[in-house]
C-alpha atoms as an extended CHARMM CRD file, in Angstrom:
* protein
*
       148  EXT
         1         1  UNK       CA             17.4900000000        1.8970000000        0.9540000000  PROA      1               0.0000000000
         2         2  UNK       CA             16.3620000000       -0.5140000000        3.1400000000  PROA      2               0.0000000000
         3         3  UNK       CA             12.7390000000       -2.3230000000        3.3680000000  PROA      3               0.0000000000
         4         4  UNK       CA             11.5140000000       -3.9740000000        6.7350000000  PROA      4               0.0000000000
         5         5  UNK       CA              8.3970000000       -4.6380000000        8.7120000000  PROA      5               0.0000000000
         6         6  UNK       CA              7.1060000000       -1.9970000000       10.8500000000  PROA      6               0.0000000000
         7         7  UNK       CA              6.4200000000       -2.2370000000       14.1190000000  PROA      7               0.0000000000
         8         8  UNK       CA              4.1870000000       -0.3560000000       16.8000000000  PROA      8               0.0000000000
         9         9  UNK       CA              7.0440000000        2.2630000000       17.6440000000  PROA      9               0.0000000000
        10        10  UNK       CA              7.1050000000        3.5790000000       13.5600000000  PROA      10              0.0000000000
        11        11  UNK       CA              2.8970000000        4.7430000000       14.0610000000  PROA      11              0.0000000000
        12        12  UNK       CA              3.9470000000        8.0210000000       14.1580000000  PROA      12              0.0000000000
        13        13  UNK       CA              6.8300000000        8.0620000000       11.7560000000  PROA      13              0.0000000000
        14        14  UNK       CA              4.0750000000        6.7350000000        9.1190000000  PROA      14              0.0000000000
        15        15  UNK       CA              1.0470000000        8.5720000000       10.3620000000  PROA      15              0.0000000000
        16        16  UNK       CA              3.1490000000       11.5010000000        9.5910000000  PROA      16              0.0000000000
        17        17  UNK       CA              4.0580000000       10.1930000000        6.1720000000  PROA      17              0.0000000000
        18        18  UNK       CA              0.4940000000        9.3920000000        5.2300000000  PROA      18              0.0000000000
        19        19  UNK       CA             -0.9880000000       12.8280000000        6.4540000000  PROA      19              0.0000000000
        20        20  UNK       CA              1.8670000000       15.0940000000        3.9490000000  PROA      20              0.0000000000
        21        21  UNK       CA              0.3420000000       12.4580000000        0.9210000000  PROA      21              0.0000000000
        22        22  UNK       CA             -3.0120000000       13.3960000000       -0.0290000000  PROA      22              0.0000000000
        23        23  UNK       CA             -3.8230000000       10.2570000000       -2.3640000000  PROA      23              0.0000000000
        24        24  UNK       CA             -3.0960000000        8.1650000000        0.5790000000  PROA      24              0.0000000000
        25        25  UNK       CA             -5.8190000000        6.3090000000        2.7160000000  PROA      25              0.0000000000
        26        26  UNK       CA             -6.2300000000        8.4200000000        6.0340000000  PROA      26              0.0000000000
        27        27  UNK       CA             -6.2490000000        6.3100000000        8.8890000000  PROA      27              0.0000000000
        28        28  UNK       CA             -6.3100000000        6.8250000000       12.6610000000  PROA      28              0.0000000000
        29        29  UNK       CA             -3.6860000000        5.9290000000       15.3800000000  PROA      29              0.0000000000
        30        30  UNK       CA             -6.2680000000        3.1880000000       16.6400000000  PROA      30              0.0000000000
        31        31  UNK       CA             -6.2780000000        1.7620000000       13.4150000000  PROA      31              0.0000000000
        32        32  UNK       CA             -2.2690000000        1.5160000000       12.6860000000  PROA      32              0.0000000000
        33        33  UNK       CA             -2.6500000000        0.4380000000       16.5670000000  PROA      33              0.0000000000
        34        34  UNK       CA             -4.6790000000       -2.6670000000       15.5040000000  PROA      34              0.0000000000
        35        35  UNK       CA             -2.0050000000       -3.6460000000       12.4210000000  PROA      35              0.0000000000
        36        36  UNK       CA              0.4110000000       -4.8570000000       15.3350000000  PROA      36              0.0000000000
        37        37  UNK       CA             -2.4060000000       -6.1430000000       17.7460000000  PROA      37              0.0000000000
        38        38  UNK       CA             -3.4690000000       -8.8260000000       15.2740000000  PROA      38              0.0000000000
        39        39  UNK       CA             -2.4960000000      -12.9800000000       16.3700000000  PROA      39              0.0000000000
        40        40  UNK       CA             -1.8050000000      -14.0950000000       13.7620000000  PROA      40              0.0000000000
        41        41  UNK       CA             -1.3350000000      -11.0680000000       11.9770000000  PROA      41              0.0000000000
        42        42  UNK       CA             -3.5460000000      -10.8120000000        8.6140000000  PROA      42              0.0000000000
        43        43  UNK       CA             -1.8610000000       -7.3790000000        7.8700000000  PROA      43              0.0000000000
        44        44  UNK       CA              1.6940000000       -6.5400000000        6.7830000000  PROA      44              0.0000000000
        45        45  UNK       CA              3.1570000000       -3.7110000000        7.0340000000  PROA      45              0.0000000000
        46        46  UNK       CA              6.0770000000       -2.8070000000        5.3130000000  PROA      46              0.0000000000
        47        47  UNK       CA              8.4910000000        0.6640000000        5.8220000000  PROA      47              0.0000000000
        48        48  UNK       CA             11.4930000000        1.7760000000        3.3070000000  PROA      48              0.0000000000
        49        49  UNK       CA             13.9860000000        3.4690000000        5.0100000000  PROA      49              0.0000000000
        50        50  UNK       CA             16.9490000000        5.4290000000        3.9240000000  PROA      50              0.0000000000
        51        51  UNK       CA             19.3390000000        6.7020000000        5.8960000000  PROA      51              0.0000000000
        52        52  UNK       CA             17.2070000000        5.8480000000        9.0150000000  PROA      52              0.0000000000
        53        53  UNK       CA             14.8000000000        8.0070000000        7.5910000000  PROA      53              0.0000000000
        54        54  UNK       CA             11.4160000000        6.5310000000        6.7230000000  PROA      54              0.0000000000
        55        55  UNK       CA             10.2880000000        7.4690000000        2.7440000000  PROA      55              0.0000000000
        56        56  UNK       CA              7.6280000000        5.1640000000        2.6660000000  PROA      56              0.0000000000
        57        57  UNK       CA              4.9100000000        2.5300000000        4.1710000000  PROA      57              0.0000000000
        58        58  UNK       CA              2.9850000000        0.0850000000        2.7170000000  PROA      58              0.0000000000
        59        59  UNK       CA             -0.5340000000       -1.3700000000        4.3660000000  PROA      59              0.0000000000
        60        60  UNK       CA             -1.9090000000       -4.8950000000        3.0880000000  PROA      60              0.0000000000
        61        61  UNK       CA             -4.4630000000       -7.6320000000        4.4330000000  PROA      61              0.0000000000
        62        62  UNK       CA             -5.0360000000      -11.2860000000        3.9450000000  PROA      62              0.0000000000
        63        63  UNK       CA             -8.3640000000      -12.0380000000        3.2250000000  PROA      63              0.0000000000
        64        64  UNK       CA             -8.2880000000      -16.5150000000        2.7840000000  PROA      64              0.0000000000
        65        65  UNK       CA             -6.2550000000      -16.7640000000       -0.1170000000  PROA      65              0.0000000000
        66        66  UNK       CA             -6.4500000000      -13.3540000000       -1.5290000000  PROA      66              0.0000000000
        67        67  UNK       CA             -4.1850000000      -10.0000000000       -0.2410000000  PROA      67              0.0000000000
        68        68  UNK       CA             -5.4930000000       -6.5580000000       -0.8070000000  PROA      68              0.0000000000
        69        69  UNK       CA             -3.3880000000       -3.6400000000       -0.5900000000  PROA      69              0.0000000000
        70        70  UNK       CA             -4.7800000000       -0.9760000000        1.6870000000  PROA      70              0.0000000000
        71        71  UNK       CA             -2.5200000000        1.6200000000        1.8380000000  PROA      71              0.0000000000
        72        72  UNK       CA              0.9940000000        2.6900000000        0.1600000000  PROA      72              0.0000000000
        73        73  UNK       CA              2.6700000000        6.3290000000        0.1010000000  PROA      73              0.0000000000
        74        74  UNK       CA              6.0180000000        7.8430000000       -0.3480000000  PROA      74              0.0000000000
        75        75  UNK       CA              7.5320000000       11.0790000000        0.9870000000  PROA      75              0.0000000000
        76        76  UNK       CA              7.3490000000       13.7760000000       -1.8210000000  PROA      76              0.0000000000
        77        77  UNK       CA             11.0220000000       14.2150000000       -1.7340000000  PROA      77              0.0000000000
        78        78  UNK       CA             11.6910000000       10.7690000000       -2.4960000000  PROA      78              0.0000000000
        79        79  UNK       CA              9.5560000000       10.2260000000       -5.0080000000  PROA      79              0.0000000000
        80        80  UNK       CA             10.3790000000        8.7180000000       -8.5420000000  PROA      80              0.0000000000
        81        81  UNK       CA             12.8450000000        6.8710000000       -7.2170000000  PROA      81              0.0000000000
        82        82  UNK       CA             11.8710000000        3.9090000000       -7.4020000000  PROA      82              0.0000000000
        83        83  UNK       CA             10.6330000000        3.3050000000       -3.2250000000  PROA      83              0.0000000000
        84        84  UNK       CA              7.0580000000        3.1620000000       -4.3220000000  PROA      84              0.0000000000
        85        85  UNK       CA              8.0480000000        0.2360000000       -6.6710000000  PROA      85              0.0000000000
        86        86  UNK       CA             10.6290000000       -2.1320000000       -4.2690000000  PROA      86              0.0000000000
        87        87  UNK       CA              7.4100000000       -1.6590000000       -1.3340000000  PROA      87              0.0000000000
        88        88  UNK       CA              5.1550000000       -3.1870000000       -4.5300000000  PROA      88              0.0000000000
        89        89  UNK       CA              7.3410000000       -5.8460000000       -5.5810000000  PROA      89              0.0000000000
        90        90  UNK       CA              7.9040000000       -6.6630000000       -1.7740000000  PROA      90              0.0000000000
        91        91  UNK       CA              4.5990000000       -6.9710000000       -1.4370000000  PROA      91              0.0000000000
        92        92  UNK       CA              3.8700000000       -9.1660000000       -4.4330000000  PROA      92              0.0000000000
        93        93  UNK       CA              6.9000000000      -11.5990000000       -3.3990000000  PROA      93              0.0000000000
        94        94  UNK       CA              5.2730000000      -12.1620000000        0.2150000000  PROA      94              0.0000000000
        95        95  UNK       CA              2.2290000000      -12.7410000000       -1.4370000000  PROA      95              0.0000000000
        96        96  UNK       CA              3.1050000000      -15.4640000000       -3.9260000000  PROA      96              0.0000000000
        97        97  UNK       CA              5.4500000000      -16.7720000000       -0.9870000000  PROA      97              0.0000000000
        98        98  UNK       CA              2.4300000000      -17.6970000000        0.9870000000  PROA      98              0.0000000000
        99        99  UNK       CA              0.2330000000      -18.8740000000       -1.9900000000  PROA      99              0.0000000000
       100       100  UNK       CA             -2.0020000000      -16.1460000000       -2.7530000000  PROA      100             0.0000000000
       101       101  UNK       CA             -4.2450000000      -16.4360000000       -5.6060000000  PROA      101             0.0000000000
       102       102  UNK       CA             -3.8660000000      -12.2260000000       -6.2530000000  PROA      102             0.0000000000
       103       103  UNK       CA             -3.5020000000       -9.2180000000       -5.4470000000  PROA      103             0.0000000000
       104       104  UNK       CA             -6.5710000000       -6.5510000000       -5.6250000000  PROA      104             0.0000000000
       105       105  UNK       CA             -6.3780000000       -2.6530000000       -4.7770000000  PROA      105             0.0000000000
       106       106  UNK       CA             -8.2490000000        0.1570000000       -5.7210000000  PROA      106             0.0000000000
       107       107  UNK       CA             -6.8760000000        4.0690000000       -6.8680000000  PROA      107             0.0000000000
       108       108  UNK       CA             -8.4320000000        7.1730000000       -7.3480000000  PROA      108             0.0000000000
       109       109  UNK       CA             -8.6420000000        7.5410000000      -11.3890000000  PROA      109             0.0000000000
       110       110  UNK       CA             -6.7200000000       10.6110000000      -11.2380000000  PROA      110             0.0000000000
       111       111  UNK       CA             -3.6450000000        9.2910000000       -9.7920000000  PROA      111             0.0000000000
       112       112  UNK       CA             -1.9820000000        8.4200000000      -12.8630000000  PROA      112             0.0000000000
       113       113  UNK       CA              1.5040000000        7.8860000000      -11.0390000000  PROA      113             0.0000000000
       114       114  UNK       CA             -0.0870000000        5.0550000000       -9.0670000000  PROA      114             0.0000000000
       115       115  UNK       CA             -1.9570000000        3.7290000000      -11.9230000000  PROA      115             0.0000000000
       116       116  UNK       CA              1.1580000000        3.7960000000      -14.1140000000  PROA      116             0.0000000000
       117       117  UNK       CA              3.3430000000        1.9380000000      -11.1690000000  PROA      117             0.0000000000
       118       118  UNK       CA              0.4510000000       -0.6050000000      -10.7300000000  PROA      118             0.0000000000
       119       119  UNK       CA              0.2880000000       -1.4580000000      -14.6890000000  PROA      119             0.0000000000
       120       120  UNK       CA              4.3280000000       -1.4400000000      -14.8620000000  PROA      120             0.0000000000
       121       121  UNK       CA              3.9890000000       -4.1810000000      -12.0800000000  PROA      121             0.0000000000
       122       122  UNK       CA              1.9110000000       -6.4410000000      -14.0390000000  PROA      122             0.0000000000
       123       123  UNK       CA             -1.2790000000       -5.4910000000      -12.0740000000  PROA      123             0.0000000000
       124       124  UNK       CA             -4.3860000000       -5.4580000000      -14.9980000000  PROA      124             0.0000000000
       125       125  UNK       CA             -7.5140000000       -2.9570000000      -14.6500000000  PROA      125             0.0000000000
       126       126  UNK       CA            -10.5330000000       -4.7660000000      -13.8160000000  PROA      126             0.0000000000
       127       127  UNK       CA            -13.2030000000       -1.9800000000      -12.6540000000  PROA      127             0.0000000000
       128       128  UNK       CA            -14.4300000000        0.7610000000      -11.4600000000  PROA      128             0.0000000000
       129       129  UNK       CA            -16.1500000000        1.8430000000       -8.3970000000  PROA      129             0.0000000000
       130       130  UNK       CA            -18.6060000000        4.9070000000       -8.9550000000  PROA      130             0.0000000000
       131       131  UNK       CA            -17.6920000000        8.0860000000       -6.2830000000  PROA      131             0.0000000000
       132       132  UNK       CA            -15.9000000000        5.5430000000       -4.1130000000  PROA      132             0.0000000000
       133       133  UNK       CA            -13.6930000000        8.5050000000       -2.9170000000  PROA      133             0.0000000000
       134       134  UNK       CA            -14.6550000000       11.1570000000       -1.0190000000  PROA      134             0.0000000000
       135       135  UNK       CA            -12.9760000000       15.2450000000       -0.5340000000  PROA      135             0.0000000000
       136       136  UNK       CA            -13.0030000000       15.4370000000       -3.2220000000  PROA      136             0.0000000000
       137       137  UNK       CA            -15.5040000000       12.2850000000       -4.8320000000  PROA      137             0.0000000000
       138       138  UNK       CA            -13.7600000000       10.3660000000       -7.4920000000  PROA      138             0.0000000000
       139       139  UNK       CA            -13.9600000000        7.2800000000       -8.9910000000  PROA      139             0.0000000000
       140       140  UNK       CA            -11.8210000000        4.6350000000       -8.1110000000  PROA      140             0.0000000000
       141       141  UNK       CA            -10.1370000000        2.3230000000      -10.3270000000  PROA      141             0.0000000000
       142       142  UNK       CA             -9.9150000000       -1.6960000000       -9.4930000000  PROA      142             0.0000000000
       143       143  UNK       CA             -6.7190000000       -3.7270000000      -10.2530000000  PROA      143             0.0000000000
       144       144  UNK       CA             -5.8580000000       -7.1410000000      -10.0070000000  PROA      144             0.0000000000
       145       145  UNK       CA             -2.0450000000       -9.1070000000       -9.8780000000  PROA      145             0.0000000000
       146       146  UNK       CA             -3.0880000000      -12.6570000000      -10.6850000000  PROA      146             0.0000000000
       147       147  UNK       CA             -0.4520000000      -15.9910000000       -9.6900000000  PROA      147             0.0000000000
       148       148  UNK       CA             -2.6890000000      -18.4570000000      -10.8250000000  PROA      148             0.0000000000
């Protein structure tokens, strides 16, 4: 397994990704586009490959001193092993690299894999958003990864 940033010419590889993982954020070319059109970039985006193949993406912004994850998903077939976790922990290393205060994100309440992962990975429960989610409307839960 190997983790690295993407870069424009993996769009489709994760657009394809995201679109076989419901519980993932559904975004359009244009706006995968925009990750890689960004000076400086405020957005990283992070693939896990094995084999050449990718199994996974992760999405996250900089807002000041604060990073918000936006988007992560693994292949079905590569799931529970452990991809979803070393794209986290990436994630959370970059972050307290550059500073950051936290980490926030928010789930739908329903995906307890995600919420488990998240809690595993230190991240605490600190809200909820009433029928944040649409197709169908769901909750979502708020967590937060504080460094300081």
């Amino acid at each position: 397994m190997q983790i690295r940033s993407a870069i424009a010419a993996d769009i489709p590889s994760i657009m394809t990704l995201e679109r076989e993982t419901a519980t993932a954020s559904h975004w359009s070319a244009v706006q995968y586009e925009s990750l890689f059109s960004q000076s400086p970039p405020t957005r990283l985006a992070l693939l896990i490959e094995e084999d050449g193949v990718v199994q996974g993406f992760l999405v996250a912004r900089e807002i000041e001193s604060e990073w918000e994850l936006e988007n992560i998903a693994v292949a079905l077939s590569a799931r529970r092993r452990g991809f979803g976790r070393e794209l986290l922990q990436t994630l959370v290393k970059h972050a307290h690299a550059q500073e950051a205060r936290a980490i926030f994100l928010e789930v739908r309440k329903s995906n307890l894999a995600a919420r488990s992962l998240y809690e595993s990975c230190a991240f605490r429960e600190i809200g909820r958003r009433k029928r944040y989610y649409q197709n169908p409307a769901e909750d979502a839960v708020t967590y937060r990864l504080n460094f300081q």
